[in-house]
C-alpha distance (Angstrom), angle and dihedral (degrees) to the residues before:
residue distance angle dihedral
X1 . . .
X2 3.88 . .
X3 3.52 121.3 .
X4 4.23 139.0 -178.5
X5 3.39 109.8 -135.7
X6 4.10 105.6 -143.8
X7 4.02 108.4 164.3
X8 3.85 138.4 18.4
X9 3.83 120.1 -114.0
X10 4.18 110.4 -133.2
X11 4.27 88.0 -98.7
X12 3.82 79.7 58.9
X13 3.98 94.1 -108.8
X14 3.53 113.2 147.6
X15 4.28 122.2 -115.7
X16 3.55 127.5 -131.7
X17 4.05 125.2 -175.1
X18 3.90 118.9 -149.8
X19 3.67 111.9 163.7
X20 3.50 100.4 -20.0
X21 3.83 93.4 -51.1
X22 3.60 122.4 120.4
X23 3.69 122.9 -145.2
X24 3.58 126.5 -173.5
X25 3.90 104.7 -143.8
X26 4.28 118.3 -167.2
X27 3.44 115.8 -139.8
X28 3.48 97.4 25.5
X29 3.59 128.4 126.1
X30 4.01 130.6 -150.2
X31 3.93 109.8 -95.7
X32 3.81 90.6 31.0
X33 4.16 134.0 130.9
X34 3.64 105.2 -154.2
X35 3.71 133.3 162.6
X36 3.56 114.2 -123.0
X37 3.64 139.9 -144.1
X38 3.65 114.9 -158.7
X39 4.13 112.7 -125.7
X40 4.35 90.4 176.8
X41 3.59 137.2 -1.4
X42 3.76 119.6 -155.7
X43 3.94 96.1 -176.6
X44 4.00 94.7 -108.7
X45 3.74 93.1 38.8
X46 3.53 142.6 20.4
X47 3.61 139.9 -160.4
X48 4.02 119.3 -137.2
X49 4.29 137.2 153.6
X50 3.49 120.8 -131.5
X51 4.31 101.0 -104.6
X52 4.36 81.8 -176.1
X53 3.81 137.4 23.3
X54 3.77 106.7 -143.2
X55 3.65 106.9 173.7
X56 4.11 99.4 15.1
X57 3.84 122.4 -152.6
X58 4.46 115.8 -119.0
X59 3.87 76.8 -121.1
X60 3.37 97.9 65.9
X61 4.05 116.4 91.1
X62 3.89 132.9 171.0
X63 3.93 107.3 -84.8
X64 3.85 104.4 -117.4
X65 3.84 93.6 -144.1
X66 3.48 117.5 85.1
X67 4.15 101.8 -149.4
X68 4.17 81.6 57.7
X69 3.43 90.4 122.8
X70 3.45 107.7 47.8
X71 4.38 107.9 26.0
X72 3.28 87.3 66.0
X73 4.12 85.5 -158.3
X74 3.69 101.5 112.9
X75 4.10 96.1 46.7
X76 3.83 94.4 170.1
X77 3.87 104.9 43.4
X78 3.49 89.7 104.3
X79 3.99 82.6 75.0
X80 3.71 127.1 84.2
X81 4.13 109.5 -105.8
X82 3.97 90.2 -105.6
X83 3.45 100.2 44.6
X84 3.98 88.8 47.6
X85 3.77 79.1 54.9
X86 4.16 98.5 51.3
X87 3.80 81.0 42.1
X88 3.96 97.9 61.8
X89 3.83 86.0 35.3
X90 4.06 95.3 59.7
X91 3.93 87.0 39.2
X92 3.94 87.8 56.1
X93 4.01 93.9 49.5
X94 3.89 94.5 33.8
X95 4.15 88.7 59.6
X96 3.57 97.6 32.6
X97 4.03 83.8 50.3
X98 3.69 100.6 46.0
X99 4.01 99.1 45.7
X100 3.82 96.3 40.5
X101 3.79 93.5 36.9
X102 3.92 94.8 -141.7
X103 3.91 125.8 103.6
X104 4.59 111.5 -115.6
X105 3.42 124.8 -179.6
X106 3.75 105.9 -120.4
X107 3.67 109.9 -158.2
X108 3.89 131.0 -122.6
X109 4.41 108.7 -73.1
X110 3.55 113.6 -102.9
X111 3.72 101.2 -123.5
X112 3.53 130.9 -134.0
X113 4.31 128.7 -109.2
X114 2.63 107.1 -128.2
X115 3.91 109.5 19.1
X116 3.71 96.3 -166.1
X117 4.44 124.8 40.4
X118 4.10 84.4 28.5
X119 3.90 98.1 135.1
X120 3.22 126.5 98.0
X121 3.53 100.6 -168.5
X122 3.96 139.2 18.5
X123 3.48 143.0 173.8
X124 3.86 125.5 -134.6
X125 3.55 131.1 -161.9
X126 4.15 131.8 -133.2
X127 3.61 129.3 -154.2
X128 3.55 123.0 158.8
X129 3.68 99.5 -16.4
X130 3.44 97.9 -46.5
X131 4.27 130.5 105.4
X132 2.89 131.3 -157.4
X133 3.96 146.7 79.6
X134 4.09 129.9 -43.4
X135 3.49 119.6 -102.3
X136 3.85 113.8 -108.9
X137 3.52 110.9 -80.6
X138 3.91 103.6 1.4
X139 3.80 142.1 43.6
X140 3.82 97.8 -88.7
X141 3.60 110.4 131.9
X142 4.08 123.6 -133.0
X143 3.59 112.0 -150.7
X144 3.43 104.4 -131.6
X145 3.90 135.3 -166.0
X146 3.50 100.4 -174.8
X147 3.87 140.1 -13.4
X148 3.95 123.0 -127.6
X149 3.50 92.4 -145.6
X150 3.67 98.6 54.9
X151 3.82 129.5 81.4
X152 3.50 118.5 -82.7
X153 3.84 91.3 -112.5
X154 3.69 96.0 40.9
X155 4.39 77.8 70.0
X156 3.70 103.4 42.9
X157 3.99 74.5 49.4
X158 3.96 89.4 54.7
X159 3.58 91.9 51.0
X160 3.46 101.7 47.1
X161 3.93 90.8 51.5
X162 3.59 88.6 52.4
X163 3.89 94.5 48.8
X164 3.73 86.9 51.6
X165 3.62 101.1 49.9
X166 4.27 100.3 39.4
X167 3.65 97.1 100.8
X168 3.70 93.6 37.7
X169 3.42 127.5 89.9
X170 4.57 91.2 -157.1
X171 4.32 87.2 92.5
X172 3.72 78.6 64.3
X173 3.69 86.6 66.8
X174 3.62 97.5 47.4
X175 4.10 131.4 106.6
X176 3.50 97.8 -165.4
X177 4.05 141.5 -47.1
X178 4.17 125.9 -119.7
X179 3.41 129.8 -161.2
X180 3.24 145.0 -160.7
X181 3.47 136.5 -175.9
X182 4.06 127.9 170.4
X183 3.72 124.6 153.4
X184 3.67 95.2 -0.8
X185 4.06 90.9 -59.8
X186 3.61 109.8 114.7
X187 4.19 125.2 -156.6
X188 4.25 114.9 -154.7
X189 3.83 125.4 -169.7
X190 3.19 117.7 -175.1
X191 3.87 106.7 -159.9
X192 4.18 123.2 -154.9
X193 3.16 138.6 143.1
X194 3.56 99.0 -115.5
X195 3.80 141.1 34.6
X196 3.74 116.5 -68.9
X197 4.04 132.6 -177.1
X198 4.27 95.9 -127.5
X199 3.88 97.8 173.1
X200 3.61 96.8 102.9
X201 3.53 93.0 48.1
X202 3.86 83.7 46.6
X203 4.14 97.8 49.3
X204 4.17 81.2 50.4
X205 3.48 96.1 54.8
X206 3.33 95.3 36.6
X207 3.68 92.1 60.1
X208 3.72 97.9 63.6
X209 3.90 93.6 33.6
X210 3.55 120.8 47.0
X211 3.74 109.0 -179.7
X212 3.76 88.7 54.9
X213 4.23 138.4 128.3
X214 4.20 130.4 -174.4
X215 3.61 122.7 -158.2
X216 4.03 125.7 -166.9
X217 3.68 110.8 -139.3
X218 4.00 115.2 -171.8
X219 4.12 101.6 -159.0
X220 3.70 108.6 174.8
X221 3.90 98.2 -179.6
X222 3.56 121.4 118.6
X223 3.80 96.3 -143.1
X224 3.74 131.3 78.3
X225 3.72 103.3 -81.8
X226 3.49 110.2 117.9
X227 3.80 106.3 -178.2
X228 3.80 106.3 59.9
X229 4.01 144.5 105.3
X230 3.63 122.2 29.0
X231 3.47 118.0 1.1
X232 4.12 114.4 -165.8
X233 4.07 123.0 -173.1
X234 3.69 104.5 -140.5
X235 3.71 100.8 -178.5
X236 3.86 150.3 -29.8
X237 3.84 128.2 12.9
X238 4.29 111.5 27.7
X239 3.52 94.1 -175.5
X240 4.07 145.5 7.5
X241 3.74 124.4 -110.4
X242 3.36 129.7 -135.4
X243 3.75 147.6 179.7
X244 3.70 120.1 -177.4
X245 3.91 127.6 156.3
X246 3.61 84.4 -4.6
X247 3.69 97.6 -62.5
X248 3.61 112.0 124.0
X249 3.80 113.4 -147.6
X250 4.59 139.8 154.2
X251 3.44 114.0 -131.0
X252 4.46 113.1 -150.4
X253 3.92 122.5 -142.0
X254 4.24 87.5 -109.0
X255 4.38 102.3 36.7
X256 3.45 112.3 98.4
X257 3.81 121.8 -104.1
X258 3.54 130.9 162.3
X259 3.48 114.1 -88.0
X260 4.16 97.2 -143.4
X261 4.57 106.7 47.2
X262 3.86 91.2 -179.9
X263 4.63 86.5 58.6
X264 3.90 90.6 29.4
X265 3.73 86.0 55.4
X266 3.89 94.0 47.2
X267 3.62 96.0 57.0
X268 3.91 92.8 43.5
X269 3.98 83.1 55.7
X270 3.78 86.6 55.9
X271 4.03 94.1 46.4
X272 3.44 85.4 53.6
X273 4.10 100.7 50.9
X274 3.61 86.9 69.6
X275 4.03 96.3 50.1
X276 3.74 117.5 101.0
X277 3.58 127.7 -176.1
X278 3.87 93.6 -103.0
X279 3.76 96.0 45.5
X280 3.88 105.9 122.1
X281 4.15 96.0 -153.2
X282 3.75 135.5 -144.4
X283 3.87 117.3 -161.3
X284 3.82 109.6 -169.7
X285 3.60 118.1 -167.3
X286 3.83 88.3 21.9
X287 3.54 97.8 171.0
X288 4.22 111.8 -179.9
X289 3.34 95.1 -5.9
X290 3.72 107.9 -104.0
X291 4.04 105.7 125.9
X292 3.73 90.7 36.9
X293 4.23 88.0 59.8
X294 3.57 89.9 45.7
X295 3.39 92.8 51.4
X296 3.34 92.2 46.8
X297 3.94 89.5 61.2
X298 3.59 82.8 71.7
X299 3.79 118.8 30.5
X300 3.65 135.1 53.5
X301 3.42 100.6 -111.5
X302 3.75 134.7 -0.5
X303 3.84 126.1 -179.3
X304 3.90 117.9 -167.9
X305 3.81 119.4 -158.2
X306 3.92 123.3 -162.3
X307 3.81 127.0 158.0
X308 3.74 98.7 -149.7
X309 3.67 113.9 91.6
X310 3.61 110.9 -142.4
X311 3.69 94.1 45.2
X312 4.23 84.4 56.3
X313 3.94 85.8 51.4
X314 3.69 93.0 49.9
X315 3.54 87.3 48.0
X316 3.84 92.3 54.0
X317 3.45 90.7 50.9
X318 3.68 99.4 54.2
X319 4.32 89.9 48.4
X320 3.64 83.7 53.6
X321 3.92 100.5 47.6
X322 3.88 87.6 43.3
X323 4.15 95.6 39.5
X324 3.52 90.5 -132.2
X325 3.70 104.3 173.9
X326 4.15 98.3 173.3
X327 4.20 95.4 63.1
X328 3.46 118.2 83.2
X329 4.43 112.9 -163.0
X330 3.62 108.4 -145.5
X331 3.98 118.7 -165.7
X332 3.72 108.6 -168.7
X333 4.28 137.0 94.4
X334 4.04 105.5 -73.9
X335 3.29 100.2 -116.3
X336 3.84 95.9 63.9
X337 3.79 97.6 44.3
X338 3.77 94.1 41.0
X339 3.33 82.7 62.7
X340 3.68 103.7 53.5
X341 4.03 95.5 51.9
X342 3.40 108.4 18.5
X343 4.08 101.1 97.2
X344 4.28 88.8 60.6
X345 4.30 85.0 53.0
X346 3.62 127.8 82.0
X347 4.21 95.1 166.2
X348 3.76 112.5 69.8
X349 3.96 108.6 -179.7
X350 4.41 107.6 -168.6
X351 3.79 112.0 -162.4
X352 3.62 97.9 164.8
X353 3.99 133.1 172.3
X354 4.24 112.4 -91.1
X355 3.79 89.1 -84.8
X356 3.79 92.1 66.7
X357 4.04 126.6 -142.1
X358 3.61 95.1 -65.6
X359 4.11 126.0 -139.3
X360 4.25 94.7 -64.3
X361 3.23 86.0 53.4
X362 3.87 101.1 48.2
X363 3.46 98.9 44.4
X364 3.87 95.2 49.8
X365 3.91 91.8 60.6
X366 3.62 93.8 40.7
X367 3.86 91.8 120.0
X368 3.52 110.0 61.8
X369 3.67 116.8 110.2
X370 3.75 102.9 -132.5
X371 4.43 123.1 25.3
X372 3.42 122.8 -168.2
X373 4.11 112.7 -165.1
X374 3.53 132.6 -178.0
X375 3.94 124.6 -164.4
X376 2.97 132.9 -174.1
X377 4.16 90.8 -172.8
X378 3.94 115.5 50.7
X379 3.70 85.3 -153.4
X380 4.02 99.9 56.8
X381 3.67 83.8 44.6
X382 3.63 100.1 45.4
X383 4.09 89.6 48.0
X384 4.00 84.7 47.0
X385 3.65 94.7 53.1
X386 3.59 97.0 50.7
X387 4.16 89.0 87.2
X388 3.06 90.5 45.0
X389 4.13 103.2 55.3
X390 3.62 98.5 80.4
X391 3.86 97.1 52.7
X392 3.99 100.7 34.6
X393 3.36 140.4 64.5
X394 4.07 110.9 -135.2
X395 3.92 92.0 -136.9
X396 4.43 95.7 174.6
X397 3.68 132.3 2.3
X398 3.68 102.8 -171.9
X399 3.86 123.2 174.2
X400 3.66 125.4 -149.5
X401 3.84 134.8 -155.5
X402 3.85 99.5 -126.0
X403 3.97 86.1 146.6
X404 3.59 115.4 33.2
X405 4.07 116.0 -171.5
X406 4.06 89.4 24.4
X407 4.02 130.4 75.4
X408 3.31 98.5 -109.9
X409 3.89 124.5 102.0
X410 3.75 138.8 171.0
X411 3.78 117.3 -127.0
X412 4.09 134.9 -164.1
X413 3.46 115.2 -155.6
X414 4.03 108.4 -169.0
X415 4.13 108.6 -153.6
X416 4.64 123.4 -172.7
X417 4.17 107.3 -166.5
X418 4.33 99.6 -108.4
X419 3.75 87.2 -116.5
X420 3.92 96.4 61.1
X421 3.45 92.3 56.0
């Protein structure tokens, strides 16, 4: 069956029409003819992957990795890098547009450098021997040898681990293996469901990689959380060390960190263009602490609020080590601390999880003169901003390229209260 591909789906599939029926075609690029073979049919629409380009787009370019076809984790490197860009651009606007019902100019993406060996950390499964990543959509495992998103250490890492474990039969044991490398200092955790002796695999590594720790993490669970039960340093590094705008901070194998510094650092530059030194600063969803201390480089006062109690006590720990006497941690639910310091404030900066703040949430801050919010879901954020259309001005929506080769993207959405304008 031939199809013409005319729109992209929001997992960045391409759409075809035939007789009313819509089919949602992988690998397939807008302006295409491809022939299709159908994977699922639903009745009103189908899903299908392009088995032949007939007519092939100038956007279209050979995907440099060679599991393409079957991870299934970098959907979109079949497009060139600017058309991946226009493509998370018009999937910004077209779901900011279709929830709030009002057309926004959604800027250019800031793209990523580099687009490929960006990630700083990963996490590979292990079945049977094997590591490497799930197939898309089921728990077949690709064999991997290296990643192209993944730092160039984190796969001379990969290689090594394999080399040390191919006459053994311990990787039989193993859940999965993370790693993370920033600044040259490399994290491992070795996940199992049992106890394991991982000093030997340690001394190995440790060899070739000097600025380098391994955990053992025992995770019994049956799901797909990876991170979780007891978690057991068994030699070198504890945690990563950082410095970045002057903020000195350690990073541990399970805390969350951006996975891409050279994008994370773009849209802190942004945050920061609309600090002044009299800004008194509210940082919801503050996690560790690292944004709020940054901003606090800048303003005259910045509070950051975050209900989950480690992250507050890393965040204590990095105002101490930086004496940073103008940020104020906050552990408590939002809505309560909002409350308590939000009338001195006229900068609120949202970084919330993928689900967004939801509507209490939205209305409660609906006040503040200037709002900051950064999404990593256009959908969250779309549903977010809907109470907040009628009373805001939507200054910038800017995009950025946390994730090149994948779907996802990270959007800013600058908003000025109506009557400070």
């Amino acid at each position: 069956m031939l199809a013409n591909i005319i729109d992209y789906g929001m997992d960045g599939m391409g759409i075809a029409k035939i007789d009313g029926k819509t089919y949602f075609v992988s690998n397939a690029l807008i302006g295409e003819t491809v022939e299709l073979e159908i994977l699922s049919d639903k009745g009103r629409y189908a899903f299908a992957r392009a088995v032949k380009v007939v007519e092939p787009s100038k956007d279209r370019m050979t995907p440099p990795c060679p599991y393409f076809s079957e991870c299934g984790g970098c959907s979109i490197m079949h497009m060139n890098y600017a058309h991946q860009l226009e493509y998370k651009r018009l999937l910004v606007e077209k779901t900011l547009k279709k929830i709030l019902n009002i057309d926004l100019k959604v800027q250019d993406v800031v793209p990523s450098d580099p687009v490929q060996n960006y990630r700083n950390k990963i996490s590979l499964s292990v079945r049977d021997g094997a590591l490497g990543f799930f197939r898309s959509s089921s728990k077949d495992l690709i064999e991997i040898d290296a990643c192209l998103l993944a730092k160039d250490r984190i796969n001379d890492l990969i290689n090594e681990i394999k080399n040390y474990y191919l006459d053994k039969d311990d990787l039989k044991k193993i859940k999965n293996i993370v790693i993370r490398e920033i600044s040259d200092q490399i994290l491992i955790g070795v996940v199992t469901v049992c106890d394991m002796d991982l000093r030997e695999l340690y001394a190995c590594l440790h060899s070739k990689f000097d600025r380098l720790g391994v955990y053992l993490i025992i995770n019994t669970r049956k799901d797909s959380v990876v991170i979780s039960g007891k978690i057991k340093h068994v030699a070198g590094l504890k945690q990563i060390s950082i410095e970045n705008y002057d903020i000195k901070y350690k990073v541990d194998l399970v805390g969350f960190h951006q996975v891409n510094e050279n994008v994370q650092n773009k849209i802190y530059d942004e945050i920061l263009s609309y600090v002044d030194d009299q800004a008194s600063v509210i940082n919801a969803f503050s996690g560790a602490g690292l944004l709020s201390s940054i901003i606090s480089k800048k303003a005259k006062r910045v509070y950051g609020i975050e209900i989950v109690p480690a992250s507050h006590k890393s965040a204590q720990e990095l105002k101490q080590i930086n004496k940073i006497e103008n940020m104020t941690n906050i552990l408590g639910d939002f809505d309560a601390e909002f409350r308590r310091v939000a009338d001195e404030c006229s900068l609120l900066v949202l970084d919330p999880p993928k689900k967004g703040c939801g509507e209490h949430v939205m209305r409660q801050i609906s006040h503040i003169k200037d709002i900051i919010y950064i999404s990593c879901n256009p959908i969250s954020l779309a549903k977010d901003l809907q109470f907040l259309k009628n009373d805001y001005i939507i200054e910038k929506i800017i995009p950025f390229d946390m994730f090149p080769n994948t779907t996802n993207v990270e959007t800013l959405v600058k908003l000025k209260l109506k009557e400070e304008i």
